[in-house]
N, C-alpha and C positions, 0 to 999 in steps of 0.2 A: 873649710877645715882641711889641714893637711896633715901627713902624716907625719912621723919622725925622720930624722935623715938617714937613717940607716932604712928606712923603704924607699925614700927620694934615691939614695944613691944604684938602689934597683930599676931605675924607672927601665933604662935602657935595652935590660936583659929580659923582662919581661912586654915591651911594647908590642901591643897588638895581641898580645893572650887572651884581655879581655874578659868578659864576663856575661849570660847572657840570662836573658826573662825568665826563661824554662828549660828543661830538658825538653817539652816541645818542639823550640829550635833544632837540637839535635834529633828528632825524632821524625818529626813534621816537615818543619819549614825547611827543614838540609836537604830534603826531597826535593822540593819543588828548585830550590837553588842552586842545587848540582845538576840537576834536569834543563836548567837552564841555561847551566854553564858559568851562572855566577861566582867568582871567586876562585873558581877551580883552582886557578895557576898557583896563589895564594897559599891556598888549602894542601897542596901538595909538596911546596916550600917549606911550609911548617911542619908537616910531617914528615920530612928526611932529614931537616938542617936542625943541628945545636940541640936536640930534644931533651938531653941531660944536662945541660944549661938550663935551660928555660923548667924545669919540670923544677928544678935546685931553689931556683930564684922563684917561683912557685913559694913551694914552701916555707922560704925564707921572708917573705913578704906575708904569710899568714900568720907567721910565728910573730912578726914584729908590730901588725898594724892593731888600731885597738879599737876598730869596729866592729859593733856588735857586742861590748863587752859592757854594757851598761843593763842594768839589774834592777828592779824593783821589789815588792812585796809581790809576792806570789800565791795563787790559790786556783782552784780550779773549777767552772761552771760545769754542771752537768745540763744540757742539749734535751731537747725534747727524746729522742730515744733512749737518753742514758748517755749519751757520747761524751767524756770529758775534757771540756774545752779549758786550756792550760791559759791564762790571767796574768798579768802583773800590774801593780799602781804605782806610780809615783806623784807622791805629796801625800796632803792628811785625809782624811776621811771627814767624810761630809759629815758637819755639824752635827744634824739632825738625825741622822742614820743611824739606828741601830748597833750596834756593835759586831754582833753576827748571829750565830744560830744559838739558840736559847734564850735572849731577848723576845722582845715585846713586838705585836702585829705580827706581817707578814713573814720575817725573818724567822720565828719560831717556827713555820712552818716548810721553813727551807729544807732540803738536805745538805750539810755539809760540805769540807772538801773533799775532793773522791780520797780512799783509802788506800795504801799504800797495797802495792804489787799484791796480789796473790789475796788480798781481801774482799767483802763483797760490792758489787761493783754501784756507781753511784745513781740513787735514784731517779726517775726521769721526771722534769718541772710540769706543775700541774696549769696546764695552760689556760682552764675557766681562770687561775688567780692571776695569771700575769699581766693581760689585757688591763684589768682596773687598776692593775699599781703602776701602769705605765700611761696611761692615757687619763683615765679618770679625774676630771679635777676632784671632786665629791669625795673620791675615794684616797686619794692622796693627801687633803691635810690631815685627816685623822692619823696618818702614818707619819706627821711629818717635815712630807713632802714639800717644795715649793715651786709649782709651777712657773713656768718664762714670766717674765713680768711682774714676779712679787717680791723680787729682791731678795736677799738675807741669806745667799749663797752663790759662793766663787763659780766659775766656770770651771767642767769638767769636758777635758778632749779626749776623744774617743778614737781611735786609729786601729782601720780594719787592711789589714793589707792584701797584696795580690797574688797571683796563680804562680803555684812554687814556689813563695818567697816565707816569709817567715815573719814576726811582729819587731826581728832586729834588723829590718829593711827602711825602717823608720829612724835608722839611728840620728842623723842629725838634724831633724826636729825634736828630738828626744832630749840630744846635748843641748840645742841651743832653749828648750825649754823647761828642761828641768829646773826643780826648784822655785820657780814662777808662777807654776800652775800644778791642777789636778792632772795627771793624763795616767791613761788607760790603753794597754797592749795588749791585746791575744793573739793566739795562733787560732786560726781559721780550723774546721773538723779534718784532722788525718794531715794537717798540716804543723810543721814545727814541735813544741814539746806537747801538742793535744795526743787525742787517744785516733786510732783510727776509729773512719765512722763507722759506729754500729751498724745501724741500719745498711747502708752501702753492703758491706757483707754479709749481711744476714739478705739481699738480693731488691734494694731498692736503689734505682737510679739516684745519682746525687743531681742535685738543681741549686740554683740561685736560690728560690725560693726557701731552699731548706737553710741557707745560710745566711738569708734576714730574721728567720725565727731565733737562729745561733747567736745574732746579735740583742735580740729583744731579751736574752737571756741572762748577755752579758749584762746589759742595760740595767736591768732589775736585780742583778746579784751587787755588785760593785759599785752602781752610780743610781742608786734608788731617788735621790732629790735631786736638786736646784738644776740651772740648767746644766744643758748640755751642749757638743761641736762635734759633728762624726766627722772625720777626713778618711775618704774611701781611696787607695791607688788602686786603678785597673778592677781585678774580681772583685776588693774591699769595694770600690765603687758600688758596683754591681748590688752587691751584698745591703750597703744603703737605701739602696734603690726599693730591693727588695724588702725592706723593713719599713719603707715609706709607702709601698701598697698592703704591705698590712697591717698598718696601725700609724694611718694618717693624725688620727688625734696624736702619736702624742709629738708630730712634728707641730702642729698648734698648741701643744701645751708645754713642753721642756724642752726641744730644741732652738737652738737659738741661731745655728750660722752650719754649715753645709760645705766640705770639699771634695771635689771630686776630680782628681789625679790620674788622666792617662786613664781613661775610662770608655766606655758605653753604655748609651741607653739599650741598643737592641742592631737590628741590620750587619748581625757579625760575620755573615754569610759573605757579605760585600768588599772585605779587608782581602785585599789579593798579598800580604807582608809585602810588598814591595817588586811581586815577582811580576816577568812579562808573561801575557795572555796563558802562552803555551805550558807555564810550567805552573801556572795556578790553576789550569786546564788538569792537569796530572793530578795536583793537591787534592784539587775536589773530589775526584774518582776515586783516588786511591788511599787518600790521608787516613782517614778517619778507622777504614779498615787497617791501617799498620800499627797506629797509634792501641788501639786495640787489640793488636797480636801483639805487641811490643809487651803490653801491660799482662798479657798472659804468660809472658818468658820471665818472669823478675828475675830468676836464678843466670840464666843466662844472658841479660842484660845488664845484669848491676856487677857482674863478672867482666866484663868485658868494655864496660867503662871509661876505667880508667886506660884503658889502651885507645883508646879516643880519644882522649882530654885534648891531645892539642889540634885535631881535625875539629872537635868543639868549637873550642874556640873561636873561630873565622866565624861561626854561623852566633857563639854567644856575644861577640861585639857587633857586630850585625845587626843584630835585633833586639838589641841592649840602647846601645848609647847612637848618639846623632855624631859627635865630632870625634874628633883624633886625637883631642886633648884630655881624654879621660886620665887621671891621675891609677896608675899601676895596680897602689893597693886599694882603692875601691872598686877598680876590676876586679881583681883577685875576690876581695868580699863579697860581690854580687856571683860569684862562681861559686864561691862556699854555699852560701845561702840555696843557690836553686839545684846544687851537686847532693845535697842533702833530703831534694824530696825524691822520693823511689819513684822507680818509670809506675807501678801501678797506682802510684796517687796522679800522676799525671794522664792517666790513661782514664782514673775516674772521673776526672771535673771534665775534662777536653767537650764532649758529648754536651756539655750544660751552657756552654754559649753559646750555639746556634737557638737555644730554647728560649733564652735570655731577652725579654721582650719588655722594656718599661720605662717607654716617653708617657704613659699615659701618667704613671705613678709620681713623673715629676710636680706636676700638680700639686702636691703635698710640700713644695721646695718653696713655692711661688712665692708665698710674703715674708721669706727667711734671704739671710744675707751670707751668698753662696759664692762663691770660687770655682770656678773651671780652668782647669789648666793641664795643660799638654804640650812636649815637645812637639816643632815641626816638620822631625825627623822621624817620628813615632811607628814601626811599620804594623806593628802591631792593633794598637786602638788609633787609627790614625788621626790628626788634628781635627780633618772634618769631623768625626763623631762629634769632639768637645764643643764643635761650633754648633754641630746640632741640637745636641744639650743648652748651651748658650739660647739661641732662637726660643728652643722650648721655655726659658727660662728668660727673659729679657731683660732682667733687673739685675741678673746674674752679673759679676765679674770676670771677661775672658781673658785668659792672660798665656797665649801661645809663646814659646820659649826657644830662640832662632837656637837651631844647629842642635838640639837637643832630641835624645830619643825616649823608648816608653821608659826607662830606670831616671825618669829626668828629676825625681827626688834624690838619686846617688848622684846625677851626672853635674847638675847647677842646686846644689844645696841651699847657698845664699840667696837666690831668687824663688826658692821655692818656699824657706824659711821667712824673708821677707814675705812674700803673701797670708803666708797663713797668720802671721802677726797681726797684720792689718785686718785680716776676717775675724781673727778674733778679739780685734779691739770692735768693728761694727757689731758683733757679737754680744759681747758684756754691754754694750751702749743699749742693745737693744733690749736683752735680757733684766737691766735692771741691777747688775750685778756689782756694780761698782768700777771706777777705774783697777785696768790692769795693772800690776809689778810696773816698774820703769822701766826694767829691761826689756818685756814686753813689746811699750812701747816705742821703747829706743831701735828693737828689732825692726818694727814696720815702718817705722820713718826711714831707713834705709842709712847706706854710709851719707856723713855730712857733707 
C-alpha cells in the first residue's frame, strides 16, 4: 500500500526521520548507542541542518497520509481490576451471540460499556464465570457457543498489538482484510484509547500475565462463539502467550491458528538491541534505573519532547525498520503511534520483560496451525527468539523476512498480509468453518 502523491512527493524532505518501536529507544536504547558511538555523526547532522524543513514536512505528511484512520464499532471491556480496555469490531457479530447486556445466559450478567467521563466507573469481570465460557465445552453450548470443529461459524481474528503502539499499528491487515472477515482491535491497558491501569496505580506491578487475563476478557466480551486466530506483534505476542498458560483449554477448544509477529517466548535479558559488548555493558547497569526516573519526571519529559524529535529519530529508525527503503509516511505513522504513549506508560511495562517467561505455555500452540515471523533486522525481539519459538513448536511456519526490522508489519505489509491469509485459510480448514471470502484466498496465494 502507498500513500498519495502529495506524501510520495515528501519522500525526500523527510528521509531518514523515521519512526521508532518506543520511546524506549529514546529513553533506553539512545544510551547504550551514544555510549557506543553509534550514529553519533548522524545524530548531530540532523540536529543542526534543515530542522524547519523537515519538522514542516513532518507535519505535512501526517496531515496527508491515511494511516490509522480506519474505524470500527466500538465499546469497551472492563479488566479484572475494573481497567477499561477500549474495543473495536469489524464485520457482523457472531450468529449466535447474544446481542449484549440484558439478553440471555452469561451476557445478562455482564457489566456494560464503561460510562462516560465523570460516571461510575466499570465493574470488574467475575473471573469464577469466565473460565467456563471460554474453555468449557459443556458449558458453552448451552450459551450457544460453537467450539473449533463444530462448524456453523466464520472465523473471528483477534490482533493484540505491541509496547507503545496502539490497535492502528495493525492498519494494513486491517485494509487488506476488511470486509472478509470478523476481526477484533484493542488497545492494550494504559495503552491507546484504554483507560490507565487501575491496579498499576493503585501500586501493583504490571506483568504479562496481567495482560493474558485482559485478553481472556476481550475474548469473552466480543467473540464469545465459534472459532477463533489471535495474531500477537511483539508484547501482543507475549500477551498470547500469557493467555495460553492460562487457559490452555480453550486453545483445544476455539482457537484455531496462532500468530506471532516480532515476539518472544522469554530470555529478553539476552537481546543486546544490536549494541557492542561495552555499551550493552552500560544498558544493563544503568537502563532500567533511568527508564524508571524518566517515568517519574512526566512533566518534564513530555515537555521537552518535542525538542528531541529529530535526535529521536536516528534511534526510532534504528530500532524500527531493517532497510532504507521505508516509505516516509509510514515512518511518520509509526512516530505518531509510539509519540503518543507517555514516558510513564513506557516506564510501567519496561520491568515486565525481563519477567516474561513462557516456552513452557507454547505447549498449548502445539496441534494448532501457527505462523512465526520476524524481520532479520529485528534488534529488538531479535530473529533468533522467533526460531526458538519455531523449535519449541515444529509444525510451526517460520517465515523470517530479509532486511526487515521489529515494525516489519509497517515495513513489508504484503508479505506480512500474505502470510497471515494463508494461516487463516489452514485455519478455517481446520476449524470447520468453511471456505474463506475469495479475496481471502486470492491474498495467500500471493501476486500471479
Amino acid at each position: 500500500m502507498t500513500g498519495p502523491d502529495p506524501v510520495r512527493s515528501l519522500a525526500k524532505a523527510v528521509e531518514g526521520a523515521g519512526a521508532g518501536v518506543s520511546r524506549a529507544g529514546l529513553i533506553g536504547l539512545s544510551l547504550g548507542v551514544v555510549a557506543a558511538g553509534a550514529a553519533a555523526g548522524v545524530a548531530i547532522e540532523r540536529l543542526t541542518v534543515g530542522r524547519a524543513p523537515r519538522r514542516r514536512a513532518r507535519e505535512e505528511l501526517a496531515a496527508a497520509a491515511p494511516f490509522g484512520s480506519l474505524r470500527g464499532r466500538s465499546r469497551t471491556v472492563a479488566a479484572d481490576d475494573g481497567t477499561a480496555l477500549y474495543v473495536e469490531v469489524d464485520g457482523p457479530q457472531p450468529s449466535s451471540a447474544p446481542a449484549g447486556p440484558g439478553q440471555h445466559g452469561w451476557f445478562a450478567r455482564r457489566p456494560g460499556p464503561a460510562p462516560a467521563p465523570g460516571g461510575a466507573p466499570p465493574a470488574p469481570v467475575d473471573r469464577s464465570r469466565l473460565r467456563p465460557l471460554l474453555t468449557d465445552r459443556a458449558a458453552l453450548r448451552p450459551l450457544g457457543f460453537n467450539p473449533v470443529g463444530s462448524g456453523g461459524e466464520p472465523l473471528t481474528v483477534v490482533f493484540c498489538h505491541g509496547y507503545c503502539l496502539n490497535q492502528d499499528s495493525f492498519h494494513f491487515p486491517r485494509a487488506a482484510l476488511r470486509g472478509a472477515l470478523r476481526l477484533v482491535f484493542w488497545d492494550q491497558r494504559s495503552h491507546g484509547r484504554s483507560e490507565r491501569s487501575r491496579s498499576y496505580l493503585a501500586g501493583r506491578p504490571a506483568s504479562i500475565d496481567q495482560l493474558g487475563g485482559d485478553l481472556a476478557a476481550v475474548l469473552a466480551a466480543v467473540a464469545p462463539s465459534g472459532p477463533i486466530v489471535l495474531v500477537g506483534h511483539s508484547m501482543g505476542g507475549m500477551t498470547v502467550m500469557a493467555l495460553a498458560e492460562q487457559h490452555p483449554e480453550l486453545f483445544r477448544e476455539r482457537v484455531a491458528g496462532v500468530a506471532l509477529i516480532g515476539t518472544t517466548a522469554g530470555d529478553w535479558d539476552s537481546v543486546t538491541f544490536g549494541l557492542p559488548p561495552v555499551g550493552m555493558k552500560l544498558w544493563r547497569r544503568v537502563g532500567p534505573g533511568v527508564v524508571k526516573l524518566l517515568g517519574s519526571q512526566v512533566g518534564l519529559v513530555e515537555a521537552t519532547r518535542r525538542l528531541g524529535a529529530d535526535f529521536a529519530s536516528v534511534f526510532y529508525r534504528r530500532f524500527s525498520f531493517g532497510g532504507k527503503d521505508v516509505d516516509p509516511a509510514v515512518a511518520r505513522f509509526a512516530e505518531q503511534l509510539l509519540d503518543s504513549t507517555p514516558i510513564d506508560v513506557v516506564a510501567e511495562f519496561y520491568p515486565a520483560f525481563a519477567a516474561h517467561e513462557k516456552t513452557a505455555a507454547l505447549a498449548a500452540l502445539s496441534d494448532l496451525p501457527v505462523l512465526v515471523l520476524a524481520g532479520t533486522e529485528d534488534l529488538l525481539t531479535p530473529a533468533a527468539h522467533s526460531e526458538a519459538i519455531a523449535r519449541a513448536l515444529p509444525d510451526a511456519e517460520l517465515v523470517l523476512v530479509p532486511d526487515a526490522g521489529h515494525l516489519v508489519l509497517l515495513e513489508r505489509p504484503d508479505e506480512v498480509n500474505r502470510r497471515l491469509a494463508a494461516l487463516l485459510c489452514r485455519a478455517a480448514e481446520r476449524s470447520g468453518a468453511g471456505p474463506l471470502p475469495q479475496a481471502v484466498r486470492d491474498l495467500a496465494a500471493g501476486p500471479a
